[in-house]
TIKE-118285 format. One line per 8 residues: for each residue y, x, z of C-alpha. Coordinates in nm, 2 decimals. Layout:
% residues N
Y:X:Z  ...
This chain:
% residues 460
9.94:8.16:13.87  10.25:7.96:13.81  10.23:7.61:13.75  10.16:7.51:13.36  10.41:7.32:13.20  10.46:7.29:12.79  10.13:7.42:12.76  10.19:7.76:12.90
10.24:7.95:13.25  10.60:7.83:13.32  10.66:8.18:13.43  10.62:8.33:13.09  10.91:8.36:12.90  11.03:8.65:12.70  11.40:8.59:12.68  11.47:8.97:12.57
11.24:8.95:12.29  11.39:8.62:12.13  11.73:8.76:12.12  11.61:9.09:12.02  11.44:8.88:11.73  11.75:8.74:11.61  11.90:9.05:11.56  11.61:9.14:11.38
11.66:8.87:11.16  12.05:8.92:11.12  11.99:9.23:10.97  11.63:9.26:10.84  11.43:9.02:10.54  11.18:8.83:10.76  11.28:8.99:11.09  11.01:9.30:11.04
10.92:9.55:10.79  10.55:9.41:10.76  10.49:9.06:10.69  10.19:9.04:10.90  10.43:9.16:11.15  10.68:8.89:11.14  10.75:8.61:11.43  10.59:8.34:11.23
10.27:8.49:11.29  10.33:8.43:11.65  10.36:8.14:11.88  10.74:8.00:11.88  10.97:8.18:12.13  10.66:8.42:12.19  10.70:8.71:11.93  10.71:8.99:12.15
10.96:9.32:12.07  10.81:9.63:12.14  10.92:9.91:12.32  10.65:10.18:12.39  10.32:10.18:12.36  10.06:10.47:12.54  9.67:10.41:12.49  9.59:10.08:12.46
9.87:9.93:12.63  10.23:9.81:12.50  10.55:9.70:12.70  10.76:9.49:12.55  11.12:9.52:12.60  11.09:9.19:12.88  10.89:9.45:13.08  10.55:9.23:13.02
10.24:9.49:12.90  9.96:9.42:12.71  9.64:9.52:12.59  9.70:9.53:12.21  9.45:9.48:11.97  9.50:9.57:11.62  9.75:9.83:11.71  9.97:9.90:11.39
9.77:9.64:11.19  9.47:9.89:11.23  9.62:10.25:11.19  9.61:10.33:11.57  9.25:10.33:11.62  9.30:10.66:11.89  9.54:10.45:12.09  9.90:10.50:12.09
10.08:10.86:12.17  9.70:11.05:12.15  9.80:11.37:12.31  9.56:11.61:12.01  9.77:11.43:11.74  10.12:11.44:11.86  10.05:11.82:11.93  9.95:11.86:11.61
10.27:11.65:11.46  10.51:11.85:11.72  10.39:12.19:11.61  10.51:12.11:11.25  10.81:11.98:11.35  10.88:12.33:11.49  10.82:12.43:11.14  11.00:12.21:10.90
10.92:11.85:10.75  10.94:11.91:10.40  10.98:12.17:10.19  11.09:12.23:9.73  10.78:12.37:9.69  10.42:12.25:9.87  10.36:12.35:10.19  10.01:12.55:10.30
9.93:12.26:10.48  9.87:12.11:10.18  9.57:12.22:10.09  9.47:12.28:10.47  9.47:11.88:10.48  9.35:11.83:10.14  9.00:12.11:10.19  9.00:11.89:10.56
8.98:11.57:10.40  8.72:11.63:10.11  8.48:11.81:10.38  8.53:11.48:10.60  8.47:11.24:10.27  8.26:11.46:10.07  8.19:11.20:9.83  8.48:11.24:9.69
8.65:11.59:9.46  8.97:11.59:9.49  9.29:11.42:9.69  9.64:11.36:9.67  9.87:11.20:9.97  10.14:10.97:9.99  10.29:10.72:10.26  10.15:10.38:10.23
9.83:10.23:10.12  9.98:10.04:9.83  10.13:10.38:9.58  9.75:10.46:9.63  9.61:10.18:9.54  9.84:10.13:9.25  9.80:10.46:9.12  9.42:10.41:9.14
9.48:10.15:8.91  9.76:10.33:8.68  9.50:10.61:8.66  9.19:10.39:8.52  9.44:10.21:8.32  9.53:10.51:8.12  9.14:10.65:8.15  9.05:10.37:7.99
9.27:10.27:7.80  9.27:9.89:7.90  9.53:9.64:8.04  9.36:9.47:8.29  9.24:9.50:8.63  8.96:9.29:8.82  9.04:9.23:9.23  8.74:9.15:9.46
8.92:8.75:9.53  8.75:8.74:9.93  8.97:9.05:10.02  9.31:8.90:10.10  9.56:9.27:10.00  9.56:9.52:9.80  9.92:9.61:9.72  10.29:9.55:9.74
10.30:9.59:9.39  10.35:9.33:9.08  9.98:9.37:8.92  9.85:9.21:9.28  10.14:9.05:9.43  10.12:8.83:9.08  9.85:8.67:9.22  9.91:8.53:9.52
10.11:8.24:9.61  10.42:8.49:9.73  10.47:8.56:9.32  10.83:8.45:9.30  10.97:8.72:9.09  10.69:8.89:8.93  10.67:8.78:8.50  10.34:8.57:8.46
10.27:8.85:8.16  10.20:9.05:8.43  9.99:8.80:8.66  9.79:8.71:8.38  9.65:9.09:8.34  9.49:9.10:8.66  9.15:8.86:8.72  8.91:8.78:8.96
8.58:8.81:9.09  8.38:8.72:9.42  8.19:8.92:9.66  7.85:8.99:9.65  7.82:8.79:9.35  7.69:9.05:9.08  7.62:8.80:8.79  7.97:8.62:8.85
8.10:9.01:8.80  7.92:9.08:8.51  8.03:8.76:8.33  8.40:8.87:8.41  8.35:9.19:8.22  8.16:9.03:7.93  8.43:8.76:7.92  8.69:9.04:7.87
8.49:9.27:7.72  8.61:9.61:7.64  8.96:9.48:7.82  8.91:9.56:8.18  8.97:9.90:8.29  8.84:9.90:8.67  8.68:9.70:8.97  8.87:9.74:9.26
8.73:9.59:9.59  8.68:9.67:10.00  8.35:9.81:10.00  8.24:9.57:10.24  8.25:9.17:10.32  8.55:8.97:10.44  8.80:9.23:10.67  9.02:8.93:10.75
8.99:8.60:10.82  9.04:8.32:10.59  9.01:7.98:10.49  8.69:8.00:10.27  8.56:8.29:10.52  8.60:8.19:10.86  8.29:8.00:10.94  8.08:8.28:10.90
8.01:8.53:11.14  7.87:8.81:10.98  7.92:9.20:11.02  8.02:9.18:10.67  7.79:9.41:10.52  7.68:9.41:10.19  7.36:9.28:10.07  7.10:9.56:10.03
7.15:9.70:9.66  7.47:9.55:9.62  7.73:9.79:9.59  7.53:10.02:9.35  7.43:9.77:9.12  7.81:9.72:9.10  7.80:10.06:9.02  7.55:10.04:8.74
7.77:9.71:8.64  8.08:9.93:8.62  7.91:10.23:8.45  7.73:10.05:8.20  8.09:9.84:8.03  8.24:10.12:8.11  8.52:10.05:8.37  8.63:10.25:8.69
8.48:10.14:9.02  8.76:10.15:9.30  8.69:10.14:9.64  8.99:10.01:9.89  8.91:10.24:10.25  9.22:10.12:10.40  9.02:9.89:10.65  8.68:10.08:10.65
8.75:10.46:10.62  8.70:10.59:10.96  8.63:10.27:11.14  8.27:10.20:10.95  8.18:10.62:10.96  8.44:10.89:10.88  8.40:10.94:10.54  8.42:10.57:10.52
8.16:10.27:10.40  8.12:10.49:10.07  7.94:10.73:10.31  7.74:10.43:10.55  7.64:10.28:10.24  7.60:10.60:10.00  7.74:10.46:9.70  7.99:10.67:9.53
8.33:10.52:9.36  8.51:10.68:9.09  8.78:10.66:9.30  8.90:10.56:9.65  9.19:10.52:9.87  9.22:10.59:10.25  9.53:10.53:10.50  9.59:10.32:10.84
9.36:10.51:11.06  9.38:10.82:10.86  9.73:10.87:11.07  9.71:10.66:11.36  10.00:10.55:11.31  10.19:10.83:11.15  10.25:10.78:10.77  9.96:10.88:10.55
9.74:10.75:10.29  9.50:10.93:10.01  9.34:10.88:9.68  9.08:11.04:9.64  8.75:11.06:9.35  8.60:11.24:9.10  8.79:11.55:8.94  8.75:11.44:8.59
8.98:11.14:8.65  9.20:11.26:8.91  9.27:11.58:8.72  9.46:11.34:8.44  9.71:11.29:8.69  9.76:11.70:8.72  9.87:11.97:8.49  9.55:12.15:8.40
9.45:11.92:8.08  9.50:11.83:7.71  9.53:11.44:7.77  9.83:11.25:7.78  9.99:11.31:8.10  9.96:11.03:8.35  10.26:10.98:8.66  10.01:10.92:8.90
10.14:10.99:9.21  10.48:11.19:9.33  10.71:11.08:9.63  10.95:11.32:9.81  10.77:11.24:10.15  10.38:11.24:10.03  10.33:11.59:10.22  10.53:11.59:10.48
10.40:11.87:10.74  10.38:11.63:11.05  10.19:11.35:10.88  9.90:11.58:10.73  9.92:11.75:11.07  9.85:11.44:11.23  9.57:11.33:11.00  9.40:11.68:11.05
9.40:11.59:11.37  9.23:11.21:11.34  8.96:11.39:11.12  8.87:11.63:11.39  8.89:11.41:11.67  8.66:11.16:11.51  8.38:11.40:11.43  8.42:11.56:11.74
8.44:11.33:11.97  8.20:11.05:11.78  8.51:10.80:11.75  8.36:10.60:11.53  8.06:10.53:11.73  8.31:10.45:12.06  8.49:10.21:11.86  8.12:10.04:11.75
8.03:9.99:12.12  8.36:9.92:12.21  8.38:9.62:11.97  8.02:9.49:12.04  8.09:9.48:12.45  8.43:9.32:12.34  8.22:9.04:12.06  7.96:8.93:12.28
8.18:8.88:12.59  8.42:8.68:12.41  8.13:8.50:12.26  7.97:8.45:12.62  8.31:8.33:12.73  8.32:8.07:12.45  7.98:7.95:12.53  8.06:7.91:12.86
8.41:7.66:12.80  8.19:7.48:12.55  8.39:7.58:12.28  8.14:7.84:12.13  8.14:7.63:11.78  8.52:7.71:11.78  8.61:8.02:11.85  8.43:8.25:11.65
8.42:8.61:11.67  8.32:8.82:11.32  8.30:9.11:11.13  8.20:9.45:11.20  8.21:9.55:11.59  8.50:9.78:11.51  8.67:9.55:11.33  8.63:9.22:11.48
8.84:8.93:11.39  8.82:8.57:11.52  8.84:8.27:11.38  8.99:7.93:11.54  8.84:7.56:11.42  8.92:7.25:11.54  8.76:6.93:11.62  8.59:6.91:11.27
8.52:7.26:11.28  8.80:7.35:10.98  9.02:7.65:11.01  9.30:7.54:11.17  9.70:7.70:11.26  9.73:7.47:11.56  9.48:7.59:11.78  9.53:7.96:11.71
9.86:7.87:11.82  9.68:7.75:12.15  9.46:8.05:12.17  9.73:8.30:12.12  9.98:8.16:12.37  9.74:8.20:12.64  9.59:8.54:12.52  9.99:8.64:12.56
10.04:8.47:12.89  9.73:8.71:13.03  9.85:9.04:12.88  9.66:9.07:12.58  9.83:9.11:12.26  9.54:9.03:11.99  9.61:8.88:11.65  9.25:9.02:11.58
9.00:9.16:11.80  9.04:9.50:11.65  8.93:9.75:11.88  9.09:10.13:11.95  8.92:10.38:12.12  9.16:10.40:12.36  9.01:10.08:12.55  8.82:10.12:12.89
8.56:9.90:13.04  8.85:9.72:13.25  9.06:9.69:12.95  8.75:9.45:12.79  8.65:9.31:13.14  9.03:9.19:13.13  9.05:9.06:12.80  8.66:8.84:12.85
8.90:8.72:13.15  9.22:8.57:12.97  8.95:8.44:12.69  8.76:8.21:12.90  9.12:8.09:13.05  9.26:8.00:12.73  8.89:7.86:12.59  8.90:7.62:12.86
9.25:7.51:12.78  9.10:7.52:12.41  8.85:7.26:12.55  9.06:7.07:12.68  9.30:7.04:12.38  8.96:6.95:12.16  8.89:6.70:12.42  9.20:6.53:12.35
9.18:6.56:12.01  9.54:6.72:11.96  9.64:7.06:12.05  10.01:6.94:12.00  10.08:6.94:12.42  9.96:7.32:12.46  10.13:7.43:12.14  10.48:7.42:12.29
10.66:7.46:11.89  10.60:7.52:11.57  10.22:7.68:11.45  10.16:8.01:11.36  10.16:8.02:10.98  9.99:8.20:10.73  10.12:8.50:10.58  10.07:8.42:10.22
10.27:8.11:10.14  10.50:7.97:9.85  10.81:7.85:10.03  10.94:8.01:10.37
């Protein structure tokens, strides 16, 4: 290994990258077209451009590859270019994209979907997970009748839109009228829920929430290191909650559909939502998301009832051929091939090696590895065991420097036994490094720049 200097291997550099990332910036808001995709999410100098990706592997364009975690912020949970769904996708092409009238493959991927998420009646597609969510919300808005909406406050995003955007420190833009309509309640706390809705009685028109615990990692969250699953009875007395004042239960599947069973953590934990939205593996990686729920209420966003009509969801590239091709394909691949039981042992070989590897550094108390095996995040602490930006700096430069490209530890099933022998490897490297920085008490030496910042913050 070249010899260390700044805090990193001095041969690691990614020249290409950094100018490609001021062009980036030149000519895009924030450099990316995801926020959590942005450079200040990575170490400084070390935001690595992309130029193909093929399994579990990416190059970057400095010709460095890595094993990436978290491919596509969690939609590529086959591993990039799967050969089942770009056939799928390239057969459609053949065919035509998009068409003035719907396409039989419409109702081929809808009558797919419903028999892989039964729970649920009917379904309509679009492109990203935030028109579902918010026409989830515009739908049991009108059902009801009421203004405001409740948000489960331990699940960090819901949507681009004003009614949740409102409420998080990035609000600039978004009239507090607005803010002010949508409240708060925590997780796993049913009476704290029930005194929202009696506080605003007869005012809230629907619960939305990730069916499950913390998905991410965050300040109030990342001590614990829990699978995140529900307390027994939790989610259907929820249910009963919701039923009996008479507001729509929504469940957010962006994270869990597929990854926790396929027809999502609605079917692990068997309790039905009025409504639900799916998208990010639904695709992998191809642009695709669903709401989906009972026919009474999604019907009011049809033609085939005397209510007042509701605009609930309509985009010009919802049903494009290629897309639904491609999330046929996800479906059948996952039942077919038991994906989601891959990705479970996957993640716990991946959990307890990194865990081991902490252990072993004596920084075990620091690095902590959570959540669900196939959707494992980590959390970084320093020397008083807080959350802290500087050492995930620290841990992330070195994780780069060994070929491993992992803002989470979110596995695909595209990962082989070498890929998570490798990855154990570069952890216990940068844990020692890790112990050496808490030794010191400053990670500031093997930070080489700025830290990583959170994604949510007021001022740039």
């Amino acid at each position: 290994m070249a010899t260390e200097e700044a805090g990193e291997p001095a041969a690691f550099r990614l020249p290409r990258s950094r100018l490609a990332n001021e062009r980036l910036h030149a000519l895009i808001p924030g450099g990316a077209h995801t926020y959590a995709k942005g450079d200040d999410q990575y170490p400084e100098g070390l935001a690595p451009v992309i130029s193909h990706g093929r399994g579990a592997h990416v190059w970057d364009i400095d010709g460095n590859r890595y094993i990436e975690y978290g491919s596509g912020l969690r939609s590529v949970s086959l591993g990039h270019a799967h050969p089942r769904v770009n056939e799928a996708v390239r057969r459609e092409l053949d065919r035509g994209s998009n068409f003035v009238r719907p396409s039989i493959v419409e109702v081929e991927a809808a009558e797919r979907f419903l028999a892989t998420v039964p729970t649920a009646e009917m379904v309509k597609f679009a492109k990203n997970g935030s028109d579902a969510t918010t026409a989830a919300v515009r739908l049991a808005r009108a059902a009801t009748g009421r203004p405001r909406v409740a948000v489960c406050a331990d699940h960090p995003f819901f949507s681009v839109d004003d009614w949740f955007i409102g409420t998080t420190p990035m609000s600039a833009g978004i009239p507090a009228a607005t803010a002010e309509l949508t409240v708060s309640f925590p997780y796993g706390d049913l009476a704290a829920a029930e005194e929202l809705l009696t506080r605003y009685e007869d005012e809230v028109a629907c619960l939305i929430l990730e069916p499950t615990g913390h998905t991410e990692p965050s300040p109030s969250s990342q001590l614990r290191s829990s699978r995140g699953d529900p307390d027994p009875g939790y989610l259907a007395a929820l249910r009963e909650l919701a039923d009996r004042h008479g507001c729509v239960l929504i469940f957010d599947e962006m994270i869990t559909g597929f990854r926790w069973s396929e027809a999502g953590a609605q079917g692990l934990y068997g309790v039905v939502p009025d409504l639900s939205t799916f998208g990010k593996a639904l695709g992998n990686g191809f642009a695709v998301s669903a709401l989906a729920g009972r026919r009474e209420l999604m019907e009011r966003g049809g033609l085939r009832h005397s209510h007042e009509r509701v605009f609930l969801l309509s985009t010009t590239h919802g049903a494009e051929t290629h897309a639904l091709a491609a999330a046929m394909a996800v479906q059948a691949t996952y039942v077919e091939e038991g994906i989601t039981a891959r990705l479970h042992g996957l993640g716990e070989r991946l959990a307890a090696g990194v865990r081991d590897a902490a252990a072993g550094m004596g920084v075990g108390d620091h690095v902590i590895v959570r959540g669900r095996a196939s959707n494992l995040v980590f959390a970084t602490l320093d020397e008083n065991r807080q959350p802290s930006q500087q050492y995930r700096t620290l841990f992330l430069r070195r994780l780069l420097a060994g070929g491993v490209l992992a803002p989470s530890f979110v596995v695909s099933s595209a990962l082989d036994e070498a890929d998570i022998d490798h990855t154990i490897d570069v952890v216990a490297q940068a844990c020692a490094v890790y112990r050496k920085a808490l030794d010191a008490g400053d990670p500031a030496p093997w930070m080489a720049g700025r830290p990583v910042k959170p994604v949510f913050r007021r001022l740039a």
